[in-house]
C-alpha positions in Angstrom: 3.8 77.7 94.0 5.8 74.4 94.0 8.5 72.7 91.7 7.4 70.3 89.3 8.0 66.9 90.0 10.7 65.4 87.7 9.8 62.0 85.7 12.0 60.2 83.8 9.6 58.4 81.8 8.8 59.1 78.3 4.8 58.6 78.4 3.2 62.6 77.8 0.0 61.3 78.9 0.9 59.8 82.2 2.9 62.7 83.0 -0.2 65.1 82.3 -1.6 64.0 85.7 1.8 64.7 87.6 2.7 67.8 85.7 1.3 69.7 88.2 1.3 69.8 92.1 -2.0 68.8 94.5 -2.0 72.4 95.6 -2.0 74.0 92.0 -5.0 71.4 90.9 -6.8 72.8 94.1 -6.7 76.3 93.6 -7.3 75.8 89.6 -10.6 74.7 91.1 -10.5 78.2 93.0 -10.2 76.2 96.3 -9.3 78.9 98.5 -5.9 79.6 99.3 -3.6 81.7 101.8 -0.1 82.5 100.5 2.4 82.7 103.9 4.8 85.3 103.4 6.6 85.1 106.7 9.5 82.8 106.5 11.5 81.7 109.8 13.6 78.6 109.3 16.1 80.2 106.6 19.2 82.4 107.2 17.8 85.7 105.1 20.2 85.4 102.3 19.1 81.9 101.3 15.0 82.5 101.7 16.1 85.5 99.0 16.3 83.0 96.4 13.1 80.9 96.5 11.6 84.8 97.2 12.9 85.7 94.0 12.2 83.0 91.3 9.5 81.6 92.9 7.4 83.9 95.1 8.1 87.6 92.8 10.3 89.1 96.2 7.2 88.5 98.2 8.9 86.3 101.2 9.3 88.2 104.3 12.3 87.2 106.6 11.2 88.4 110.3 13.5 90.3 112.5 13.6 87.5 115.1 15.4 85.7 111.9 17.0 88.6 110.8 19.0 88.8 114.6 20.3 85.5 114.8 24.0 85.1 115.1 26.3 85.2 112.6 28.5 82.1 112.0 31.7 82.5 112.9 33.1 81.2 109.5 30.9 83.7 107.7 33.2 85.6 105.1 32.9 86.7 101.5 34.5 83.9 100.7 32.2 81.5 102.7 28.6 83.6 102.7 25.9 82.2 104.1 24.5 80.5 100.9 26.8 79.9 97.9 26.1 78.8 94.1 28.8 77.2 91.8 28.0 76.3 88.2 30.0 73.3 87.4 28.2 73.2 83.8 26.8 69.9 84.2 28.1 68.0 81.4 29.5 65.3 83.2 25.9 64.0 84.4 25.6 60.2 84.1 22.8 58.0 85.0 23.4 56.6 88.2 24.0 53.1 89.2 21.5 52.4 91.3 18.7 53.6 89.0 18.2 56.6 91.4 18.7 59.6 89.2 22.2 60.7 88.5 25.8 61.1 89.1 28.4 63.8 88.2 32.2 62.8 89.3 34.0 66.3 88.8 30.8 67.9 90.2 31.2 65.6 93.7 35.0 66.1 93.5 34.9 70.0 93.3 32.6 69.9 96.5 34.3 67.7 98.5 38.0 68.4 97.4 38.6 72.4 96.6 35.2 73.5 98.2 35.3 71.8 101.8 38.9 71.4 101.8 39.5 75.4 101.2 36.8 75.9 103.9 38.7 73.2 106.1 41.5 74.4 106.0 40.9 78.4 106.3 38.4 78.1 109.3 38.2 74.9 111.1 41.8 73.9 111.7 42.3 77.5 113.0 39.2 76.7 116.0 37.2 74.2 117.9 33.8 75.4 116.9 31.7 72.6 115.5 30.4 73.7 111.6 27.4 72.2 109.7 27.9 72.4 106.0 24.5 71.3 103.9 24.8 69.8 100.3 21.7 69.6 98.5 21.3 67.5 95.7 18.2 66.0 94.2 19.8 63.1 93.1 20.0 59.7 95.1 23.2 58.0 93.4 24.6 61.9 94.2 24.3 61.7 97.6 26.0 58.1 97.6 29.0 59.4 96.0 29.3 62.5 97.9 29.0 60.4 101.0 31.6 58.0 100.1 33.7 60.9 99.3 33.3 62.9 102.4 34.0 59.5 104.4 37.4 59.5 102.4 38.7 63.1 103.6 
């Protein structure tokens, strides 16, 4: 199973033929199919998610996984994978054309998220940290950027 693919156009009938993925077309047609339930690139807690809403708990999260290290900055008020609802009313279409933007949304992340995390862990040891932000957003990305190049 795979997300849909987001349009912004307002055309039904052109979106009828994107509506749906190239795998779920082929196995409408009953073209056969193997579903892989062993996962090895996510940390455990984050594969749990997609597991959940996408897969019905059916991901399996190997023991070679499962042993990996934990990060040194792991508490419970850092876990591994973290989900904030910022309510989203501040979305605005973004400049470039490239999907959109949301202002308080970029400046929660970058000033009380990673500045809390800064602050607590790294200026307190010289281990190098990789934070990920995923947005699906172009003009997002931008704006985080320029904001992150601003701390």
């Amino acid at each position: 199973k795979q997300l849909p693919v987001l349009t912004l156009s307002g055309s039904s009938s052109n979106n009828k033929l994107i509506e749906r993925s190239l795998f779920e077309r082929l196995q409408s047609l009953n073209f056969p199919t193997i579903f892989l339930r062993n996962q090895y690139r996510m940390h455990e807690d984050i594969a749990a998610f997609p597991s959940q809403e996408f897969y019905n708990g059916r991901l399996i999260t190997p023991d070679s996984v499962k042993g990996r290290m934990t990060p040194s900055w792991s508490s419970p008020c850092f876990p591994t994978i973290c989900f904030w609802d910022t309510n989203g009313k501040n979305m605005a279409k973004g400049q470039t054309g490239h999907g959109f933007t949301n202002h308080d949304e970029a400046e929660f992340i970058t000033q009380t998220i990673l500045s809390t995390f800064a602050h607590t862990f790294l200026t307190r040891s010289d281990v190098e940290v990789t934070v990920g932000i995923i947005s699906f957003y172009k003009d997002q990305v931008k704006l985080l950027k320029e904001q992150l190049a601003r701390i």
